[in-house]
N, C-alpha and C positions, 0 to 999 in steps of 0.2 A: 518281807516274810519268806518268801521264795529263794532269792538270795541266798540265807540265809540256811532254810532245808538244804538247798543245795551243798553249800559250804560243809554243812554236817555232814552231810553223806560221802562230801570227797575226802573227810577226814576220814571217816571209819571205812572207807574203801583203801583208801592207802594205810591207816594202819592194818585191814586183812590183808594187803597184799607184802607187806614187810615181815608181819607173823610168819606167810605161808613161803617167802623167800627164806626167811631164817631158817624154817624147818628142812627146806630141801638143798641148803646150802651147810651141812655140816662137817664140811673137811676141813682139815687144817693147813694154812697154807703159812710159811716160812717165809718171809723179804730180807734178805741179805744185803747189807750195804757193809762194804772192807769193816768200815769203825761200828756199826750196829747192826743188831740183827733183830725182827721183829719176827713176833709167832702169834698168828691169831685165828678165828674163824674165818673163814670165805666169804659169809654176807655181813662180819663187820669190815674187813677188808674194803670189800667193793662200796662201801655206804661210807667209808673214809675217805675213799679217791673219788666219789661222787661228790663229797662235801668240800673235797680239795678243789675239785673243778665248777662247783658251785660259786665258791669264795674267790676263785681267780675270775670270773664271768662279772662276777656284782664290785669287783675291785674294776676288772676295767669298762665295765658301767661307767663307774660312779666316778674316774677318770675323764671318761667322755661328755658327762653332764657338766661336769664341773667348767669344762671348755668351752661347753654350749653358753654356760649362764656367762663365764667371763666375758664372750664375746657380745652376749646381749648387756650386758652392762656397759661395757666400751662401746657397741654402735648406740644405747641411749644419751650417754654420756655427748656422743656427737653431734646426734640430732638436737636436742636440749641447746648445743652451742650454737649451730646452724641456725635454728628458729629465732635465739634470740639475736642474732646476728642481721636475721631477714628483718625482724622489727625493728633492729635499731636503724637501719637505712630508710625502713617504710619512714618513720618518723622524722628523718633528715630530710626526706625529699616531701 
């Protein structure tokens, strides 16, 4: 229940504080690349390169995890062969 108050309220804190960015971010800023040229506001601009660097963050996350599980998969995969290995000698001798 708490949680959950909470959650709500960080929702409508962030969206009052994206309102009150947008309002005080009203220029127009221009990005020129040689072949494109882009024209927008200043706080959709910055909440584009925020979301750019968002998506490159949770890409190489989701890179690193992926590494993590691989490698716990291959050290279980080991152990699983090690233990049955330790049994089958227990059982020889």
């Amino acid at each position: 229940m708490i949680v959950r108050f909470i959650g709500i309220i960080a929702i409508v804190c962030v969206f009052i504080l994206v309102i009150w960015f947008n309002f005080l971010n009203t220029e127009i800023i221009s990005i020129n690349f040689n072949f494109f040229q882009f024209t927008s506001k200043a706080s959709i601009v910055f909440s584009l390169i925020f979301l750019c660097g968002w998506f490159f963050g949770v890409t190489c996350c989701s890179y690193y995890i992926i590494k993590l599980l691989n490698e716990k998969r291959t050290l279980l995969s080991r152990l699983v062969s090690y233990k049955n290995e330790i049994i089958s000698l227990r059982k020889n001798h």
